[in-house]
ZALO-81442 format. One record per residue (C-alpha): y, x, z. Coordinates in steps of 0.1 Angstrom, whole numbers, plus 2048, in hexadecimal, padded with zeros to 3 digits. Layout:
<recs>
((Y, X, Z))
...
</recs>
This chain:
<recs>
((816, 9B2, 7BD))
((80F, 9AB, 7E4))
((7F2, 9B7, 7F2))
((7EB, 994, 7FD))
((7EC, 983, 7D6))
((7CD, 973, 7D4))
((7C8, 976, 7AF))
((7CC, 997, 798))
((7E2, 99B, 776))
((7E6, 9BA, 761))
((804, 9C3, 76C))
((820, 9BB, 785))
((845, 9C7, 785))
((85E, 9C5, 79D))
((883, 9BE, 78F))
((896, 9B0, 7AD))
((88E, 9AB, 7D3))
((8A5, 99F, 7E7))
((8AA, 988, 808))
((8B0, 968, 7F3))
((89C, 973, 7CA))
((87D, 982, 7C0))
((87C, 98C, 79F))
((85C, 997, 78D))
((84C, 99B, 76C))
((82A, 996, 769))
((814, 99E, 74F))
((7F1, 98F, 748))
((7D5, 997, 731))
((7C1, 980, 724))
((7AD, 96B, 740))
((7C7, 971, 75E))
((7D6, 959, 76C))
((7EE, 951, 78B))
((7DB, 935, 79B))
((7EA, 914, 7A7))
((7FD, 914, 7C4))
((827, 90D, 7CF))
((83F, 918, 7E2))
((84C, 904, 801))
((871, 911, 802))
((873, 922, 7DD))
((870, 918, 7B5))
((861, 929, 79B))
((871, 932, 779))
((856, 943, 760))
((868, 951, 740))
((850, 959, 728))
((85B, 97B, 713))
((844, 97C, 6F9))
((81F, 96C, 6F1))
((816, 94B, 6FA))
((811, 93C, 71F))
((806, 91D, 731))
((816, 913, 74E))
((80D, 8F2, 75F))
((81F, 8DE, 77D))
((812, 8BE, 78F))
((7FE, 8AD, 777))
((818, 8B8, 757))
((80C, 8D5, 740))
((824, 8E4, 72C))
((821, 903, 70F))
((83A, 91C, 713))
((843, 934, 6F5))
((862, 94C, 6F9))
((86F, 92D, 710))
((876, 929, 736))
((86A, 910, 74D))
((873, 90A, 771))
((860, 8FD, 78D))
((86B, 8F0, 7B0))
((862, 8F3, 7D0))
((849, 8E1, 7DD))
((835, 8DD, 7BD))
((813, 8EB, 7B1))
((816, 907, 798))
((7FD, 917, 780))
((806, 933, 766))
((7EE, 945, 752))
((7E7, 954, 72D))
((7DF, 940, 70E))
((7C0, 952, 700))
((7CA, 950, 6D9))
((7E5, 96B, 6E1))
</recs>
């Protein structure tokens, strides 16, 4: 995680940097969360590898178990940890 992230989660892995993808896996315990913000000139695509997520964009909400879901530039973003894990 950058030194500049503005929130904390339990863990942060690198998988791919490059000049055009960044690629991480991010781990959260219970009550962390990636707070809402976007990307100008990038999307988002949170894959969800096992437990249960929330991920909300704009004003839609969306559950994601095991599933993937993308999100453009330019939009507001929110991830973070259902708590009945």
């Amino acid at each position: 995680m950058a030194a500049a992230d503005p929130y904390k989660v339990k863990h942060v892995e690198l998988v791919l940097k490059s000049s055009d993808v960044l690629a991480r896996i991010f781990t959260l315990a219970p009550g962390d969360t990636i707070p809402w913000h976007y990307h100008q000139h990038c999307a988002d695509h949170f894959f969800v590898l096992e437990g249960r997520r929330q991920a909300r964009s704009g004003l839609r909400s969306a559950l994601v178990a095991a599933m993937e879901l993308g999100v453009g530039s330019g939009t507001c973003r929110l991830f973070d940890r259902i708590a009945a894990d």
